[in-house]
Each structure stands twice: as C-alpha cells, then as structure tokens.
C-alpha positions in Angstrom: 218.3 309.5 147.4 217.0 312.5 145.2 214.7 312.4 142.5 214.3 314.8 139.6 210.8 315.3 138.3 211.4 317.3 135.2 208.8 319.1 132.8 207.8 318.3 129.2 211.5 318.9 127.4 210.1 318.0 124.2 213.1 317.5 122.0 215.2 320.2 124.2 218.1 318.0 124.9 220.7 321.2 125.4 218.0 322.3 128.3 217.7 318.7 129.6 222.0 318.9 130.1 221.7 322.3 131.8 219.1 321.5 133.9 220.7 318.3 135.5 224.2 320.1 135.9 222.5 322.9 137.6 220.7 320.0 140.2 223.9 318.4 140.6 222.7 315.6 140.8 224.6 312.3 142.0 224.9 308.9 140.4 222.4 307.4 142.6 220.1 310.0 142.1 216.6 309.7 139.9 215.3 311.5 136.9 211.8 311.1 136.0 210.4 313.2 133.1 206.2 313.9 133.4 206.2 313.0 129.5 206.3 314.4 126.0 210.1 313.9 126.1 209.7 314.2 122.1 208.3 316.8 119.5 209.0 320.2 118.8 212.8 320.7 119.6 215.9 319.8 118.0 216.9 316.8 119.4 213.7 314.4 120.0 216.1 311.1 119.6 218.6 312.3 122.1 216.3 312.9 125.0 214.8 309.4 123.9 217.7 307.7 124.1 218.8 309.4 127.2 215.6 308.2 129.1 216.0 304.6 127.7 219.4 304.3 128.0 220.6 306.5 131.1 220.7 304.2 134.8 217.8 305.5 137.3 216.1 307.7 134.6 212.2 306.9 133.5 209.4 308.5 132.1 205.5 308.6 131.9 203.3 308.8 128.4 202.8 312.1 127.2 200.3 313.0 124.4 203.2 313.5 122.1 204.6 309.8 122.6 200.7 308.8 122.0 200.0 310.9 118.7 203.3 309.4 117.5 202.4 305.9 118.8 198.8 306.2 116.6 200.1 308.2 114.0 203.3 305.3 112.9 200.0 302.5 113.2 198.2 305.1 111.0 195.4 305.1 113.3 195.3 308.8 113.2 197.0 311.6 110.6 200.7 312.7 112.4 200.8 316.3 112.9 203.7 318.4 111.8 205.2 317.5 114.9 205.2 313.4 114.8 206.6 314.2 111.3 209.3 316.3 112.5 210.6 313.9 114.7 209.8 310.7 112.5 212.6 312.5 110.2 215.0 313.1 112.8 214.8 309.5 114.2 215.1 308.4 110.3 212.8 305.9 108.9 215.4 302.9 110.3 215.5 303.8 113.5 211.6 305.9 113.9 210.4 302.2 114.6 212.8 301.6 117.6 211.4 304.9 119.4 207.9 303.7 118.8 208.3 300.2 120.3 209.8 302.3 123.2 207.4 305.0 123.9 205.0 302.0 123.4 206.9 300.9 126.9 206.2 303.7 128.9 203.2 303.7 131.4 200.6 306.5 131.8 201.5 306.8 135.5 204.2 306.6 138.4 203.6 306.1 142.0 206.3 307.3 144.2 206.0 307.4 147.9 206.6 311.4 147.6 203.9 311.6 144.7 202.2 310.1 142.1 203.5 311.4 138.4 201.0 311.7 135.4 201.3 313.8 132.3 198.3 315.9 132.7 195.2 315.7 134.5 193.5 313.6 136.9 190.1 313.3 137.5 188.5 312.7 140.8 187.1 310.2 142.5 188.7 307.8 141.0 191.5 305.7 142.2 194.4 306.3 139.9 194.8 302.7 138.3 191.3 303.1 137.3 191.8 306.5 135.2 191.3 307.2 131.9 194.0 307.3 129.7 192.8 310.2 127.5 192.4 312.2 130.9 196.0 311.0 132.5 197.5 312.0 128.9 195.8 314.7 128.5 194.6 314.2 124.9 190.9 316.4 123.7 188.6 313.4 124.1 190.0 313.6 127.7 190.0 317.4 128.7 186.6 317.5 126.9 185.5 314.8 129.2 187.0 316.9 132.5 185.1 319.9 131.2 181.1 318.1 130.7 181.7 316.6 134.0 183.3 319.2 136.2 183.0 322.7 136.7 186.0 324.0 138.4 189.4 323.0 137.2 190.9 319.0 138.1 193.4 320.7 140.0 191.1 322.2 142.7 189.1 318.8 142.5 192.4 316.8 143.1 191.7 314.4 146.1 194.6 311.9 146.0 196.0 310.8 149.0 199.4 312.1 148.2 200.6 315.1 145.9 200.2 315.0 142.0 202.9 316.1 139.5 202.1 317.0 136.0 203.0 318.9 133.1 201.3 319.1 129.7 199.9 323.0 129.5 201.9 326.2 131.0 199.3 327.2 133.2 201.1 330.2 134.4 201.5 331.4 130.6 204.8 332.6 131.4 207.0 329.6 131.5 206.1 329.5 135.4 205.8 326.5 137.2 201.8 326.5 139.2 201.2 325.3 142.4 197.4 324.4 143.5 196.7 324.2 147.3 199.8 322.3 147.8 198.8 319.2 146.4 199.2 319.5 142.6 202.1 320.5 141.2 202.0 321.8 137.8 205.6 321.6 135.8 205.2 322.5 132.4 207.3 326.0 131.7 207.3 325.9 127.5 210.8 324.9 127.1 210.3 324.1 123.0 208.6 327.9 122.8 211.4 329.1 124.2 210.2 329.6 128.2 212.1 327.7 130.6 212.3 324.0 131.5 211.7 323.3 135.2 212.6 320.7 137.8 210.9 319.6 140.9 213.8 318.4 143.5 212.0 315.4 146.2 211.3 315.0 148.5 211.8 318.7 149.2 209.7 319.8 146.6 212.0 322.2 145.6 212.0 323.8 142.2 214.7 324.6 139.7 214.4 325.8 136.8 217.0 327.4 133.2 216.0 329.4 130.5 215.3 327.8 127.0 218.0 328.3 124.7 215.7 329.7 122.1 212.3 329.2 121.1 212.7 325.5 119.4 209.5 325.3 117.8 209.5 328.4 115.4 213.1 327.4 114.6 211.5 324.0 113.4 208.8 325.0 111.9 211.4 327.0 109.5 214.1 324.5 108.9 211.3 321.7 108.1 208.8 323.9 106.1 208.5 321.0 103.3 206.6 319.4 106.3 204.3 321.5 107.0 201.4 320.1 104.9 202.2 317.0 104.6 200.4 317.4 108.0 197.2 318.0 106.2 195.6 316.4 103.4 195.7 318.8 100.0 191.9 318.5 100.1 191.7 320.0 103.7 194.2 323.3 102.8 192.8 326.8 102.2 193.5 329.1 99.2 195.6 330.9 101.4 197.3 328.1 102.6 198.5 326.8 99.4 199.1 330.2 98.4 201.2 331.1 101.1 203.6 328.0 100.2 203.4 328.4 96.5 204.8 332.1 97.1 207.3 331.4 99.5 211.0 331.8 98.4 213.1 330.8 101.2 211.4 327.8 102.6 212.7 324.3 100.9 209.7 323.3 99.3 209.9 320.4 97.1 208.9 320.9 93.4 206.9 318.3 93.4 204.9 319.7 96.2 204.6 323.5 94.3 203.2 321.8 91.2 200.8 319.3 93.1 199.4 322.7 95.2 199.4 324.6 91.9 197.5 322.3 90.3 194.8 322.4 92.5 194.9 325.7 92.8 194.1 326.2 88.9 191.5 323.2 89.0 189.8 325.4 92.1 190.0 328.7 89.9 188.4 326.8 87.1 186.2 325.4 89.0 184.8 329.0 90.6 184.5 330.2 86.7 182.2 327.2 85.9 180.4 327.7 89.0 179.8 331.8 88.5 178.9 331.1 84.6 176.3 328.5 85.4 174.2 330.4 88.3 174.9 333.7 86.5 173.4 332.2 83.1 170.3 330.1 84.9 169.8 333.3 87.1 169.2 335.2 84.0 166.9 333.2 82.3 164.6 332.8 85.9 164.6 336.7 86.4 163.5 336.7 82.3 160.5 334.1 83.1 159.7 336.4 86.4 159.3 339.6 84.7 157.0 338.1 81.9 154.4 338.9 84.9 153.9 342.1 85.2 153.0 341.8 88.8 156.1 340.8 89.8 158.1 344.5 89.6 155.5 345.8 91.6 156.2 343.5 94.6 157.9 344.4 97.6 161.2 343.1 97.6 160.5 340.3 100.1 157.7 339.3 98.4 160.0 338.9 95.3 162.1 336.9 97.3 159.5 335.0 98.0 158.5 334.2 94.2 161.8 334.2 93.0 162.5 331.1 95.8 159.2 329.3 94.6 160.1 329.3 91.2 164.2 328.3 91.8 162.6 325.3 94.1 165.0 323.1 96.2 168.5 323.0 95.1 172.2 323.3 97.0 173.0 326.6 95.0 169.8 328.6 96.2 172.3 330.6 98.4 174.3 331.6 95.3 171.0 332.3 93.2 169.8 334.6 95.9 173.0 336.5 96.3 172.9 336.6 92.2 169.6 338.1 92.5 171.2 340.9 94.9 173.7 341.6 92.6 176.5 340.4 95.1 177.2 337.4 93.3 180.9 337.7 91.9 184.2 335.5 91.8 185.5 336.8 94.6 182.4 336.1 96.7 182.5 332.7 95.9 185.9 332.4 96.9 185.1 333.6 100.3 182.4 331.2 100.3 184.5 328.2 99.5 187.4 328.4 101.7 188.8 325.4 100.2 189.6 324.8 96.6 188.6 321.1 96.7 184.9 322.5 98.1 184.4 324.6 94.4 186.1 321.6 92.8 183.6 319.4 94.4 180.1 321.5 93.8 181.4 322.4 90.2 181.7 318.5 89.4 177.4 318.3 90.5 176.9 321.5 87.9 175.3 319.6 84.4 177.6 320.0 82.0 174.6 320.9 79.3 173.3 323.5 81.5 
C-alpha cells in the first residue's frame, strides 16, 4: 500500500484532483493531508468534504482549521480568511465543517513517519507536544524561537522522519528537505506556487503547478470582507479611505456610510483638537513673554520654561510641536493613525476650554 502525504491545499480543490491523477493512485491507496485543507482558495468545502467523506483519506489540524475552530466559538476575531470560507460553507452548513475539523487530531503516527502540521520541538516525546507548536500558531513559533537557537528542523530528534507543511521554506513553492529526517511540504499552492506530494514509503515527491494564485483572486471577489476582519476602531485613515474610493469592489452601502461616518467624526475631531492646543498655546506663549527674560533664553532653556508652566498633561507633545511651529492638521493626522484615536483624545478636550 501507498500513502500520499500532501501539502497544505488550502481550498485548492482543482490542485488536489490533479495531484492525485498525476500519483495514480489505487483504491487501496492512502491520502493524508499535513493540514490547513481550508482557507484561501476557491473551494474550502470541497476539499473538506473530500477528506471526510473519501475511503482511506485523513488529515491533521492545521492553524487554519484552529482559527476557524476559535473564531465560530468567538474565542478569537476570524480573519478575512475564516470569513471567506464561513461564506462559502453557508451559515447552514459552516457548523458541520466546524464539528469536523473539531475531529481532526494534531498528529499521525505512521510506521514511515510521524505527520504534524508544523513544527516539533525537541526533547519531547510527540504525545506530550504542545499544540500551538505542532499547529504552528504565534504563541507556538514564539515559544520555538525564546527557547532554541537554531531552527526545530535541525533540532528534530524523533526516532523516525517528520512531515510537515505550514510555511514554504524554500520561498519558491519548493518542497525542503533537512538532513533527511524532516521533510518540509508546503509549496504555496493558494499563492499560486505548486501543491506537492510526498509518495511512502519511497519518499518520493510529486508535485503540479497551482492553477492561479487563489488568494489574490479571493481577496477580489470577497472585498466586502475585507474589514469585517477588523473592527472599525482598529482601521487607518487609509484603510477606510482606500475602501470608501474603491469603484469596482462590491462594497455594501451600508459599509461606505458606516466608514464615512467615522471618517468625518475623525476629521472633526482633528479640527477640535488643532483649535484647542492652538488657542491654549497662545495664551501660555502670551503669559511667557510678559517676562522679559524669557526671549532672551536659549531655546532649550525655553523649552524648559515653557514645559514648567504647561505642567503634566497627555497633549504636552502637541503643545511642544505648537511651540515649534510644526503643529498643523496634517501633523496630527500622522500622529493619529487611527480616526477612532482623534475621536477618542478629542472627547477628554473640555468643552469650555
């Protein structure tokens, strides 16, 4: 019997045809995927069903399954991605694929080779990993990084080879081999690389070109997505600009007006803030030059006085630059990256003052 170890398809279900016609495989044959079947391509719910439907074919948890996992409990915010596929599965069957990725473990012993989605770390006997290292996710990289300094894969000290997938390490949709023992298979099939194959027990790749790069095409066709990913008080100007002037993407009306509106309220706010530290600036350089002393002073030492007198308070970088003459609307744009940042200092500003 053969077995098919096959790297992330993410949603690629066209690649995931070509590459089991071109391994030929037979009926007895088995197909094991090294996770994040879903996310990113066209067809998340066709490689899903494949894998939970099709005899002799299994797969690990990738990162993808686990965002989508903790994104549907709303344990964490779903990134364009988990939304993407939550509308391609449809809100009456997105449950289904949930309650199946929930199914899938975080890793496969074969007698070939042990299958993970993306890291291993070493020392440690494999049913005593971590699961944010076996999947992959920051907490677990972050945790490989503090505690190691070379790479997992020249640490790798499992009795038997690893397979894993989760970053093209090549960079160029190349499948990465590390001293014969670790066997890295993800080629970025949904960026439109290549999707490889690893053939057992002859550890014998195979690989087809992507059909195009899935992602970008995505990204396009579900652009009324794309911030729904991110809260409206998290989005630059210029990311709420970019959408708010863009003519061919389907954004929702709703979703222009709501981004418009806090555009405005951000503008407004910058005017309220520029008026009020402009206007109190004023009247401290006024009770300043009342001493005579003070024009005389160097400039730090003016600095210096002109701090004393302002005292503590969260705008002293805006009366200084005021005091420089480099105070202006634009500048305080660049200093807010955020609208909801001006809308939030401007709401602290007395209204009386």
């Amino acid at each position: 019997m053969k077995r098919l170890i096959v790297g992330d398809i993410q949603g690629c279900y066209g690649e995931l045809l070509d590459l089991l016609q071109k391994a030929g495989l037979s009926p007895d044959d088995e197909i094991i995927s090294v996770g994040d079947i879903v996310d990113r391509g066209p067809d998340s719910p066709a490689v899903l069903q494949f894998f939970r439907d099709t005899p002799n074919a299994r797969s690990v948890m990738g990162n993808h399954e686990r965002k989508n996992i903790r994104s549907f409990r709303r344990e964490v915010l779903p990134a364009l991605s988990q939304l993407i596929t939550r509308r391609q599965f449809t809100e009456q069957h997105y449950p289904e694929a949930i309650a199946f990725m929930r199914t899938l473990p975080v890793f496969i012993d074969l007698p070939e080779a042990w299958i993970v989605h993306a890291a291993y770390e070493p020392g440690i006997p494999m049913d005593m990993q971590k699961e944010n290292v076996l999947l992959g996710v920051m907490s677990g990289e972050e945790h490989l990084k503090q505690n190691y300094s070379r790479p997992w894969q020249d640490l790798y000290d499992g009795e038997k080879p690893l397979i894993a997938g989760h970053h093209d390490y090549s960079g160029k949709g190349e499948p990465v081999v590390f001293r014969d023992r670790v066997f890295c298979i993800d080629t970025g099939c949904c960026f439109g690389k290549r999707l490889t194959g690893l053939l057992l027990p002859e550890f014998r790749f195979i690989s087809i070109a992507a059909r195009t790069d899935h992602w970008s095409e995505m990204k396009r066709k579900h652009a009324d997505l794309r911030y729904q990913a991110v809260p409206d008080e998290l989005l630059s100007w210029e990311a709420m600009e970019e959408i708010l002037h863009e003519k061919n993407e389907p954004v929702t009306t709703e979703l222009r007006l709501r981004l418009q509106t806090a555009v405005t309220a951000g503008e407004e706010a910058l005017d309220q803030i520029l008026a009020y530290v402009t206007r109190k600036h004023a009247n401290l350089m006024q009770n300043l030059l009342e001493d005579a002393s003070y024009g005389s002073m160097p400039v730090e030492a003016q600095g210096r006085r002109y701090a004393m007198t302002l005292g503590e308070t969260r705008l002293a970088s805006l009366f200084h630059a005021a005091r420089k003459g480099k105070l202006t609307r634009q500048s305080l744009r660049l200093r807010f990256r955020k609208p909801a940042d001006a809308i939030e200092l401007a709401k602290a500003i007395p209204q009386d003052g």
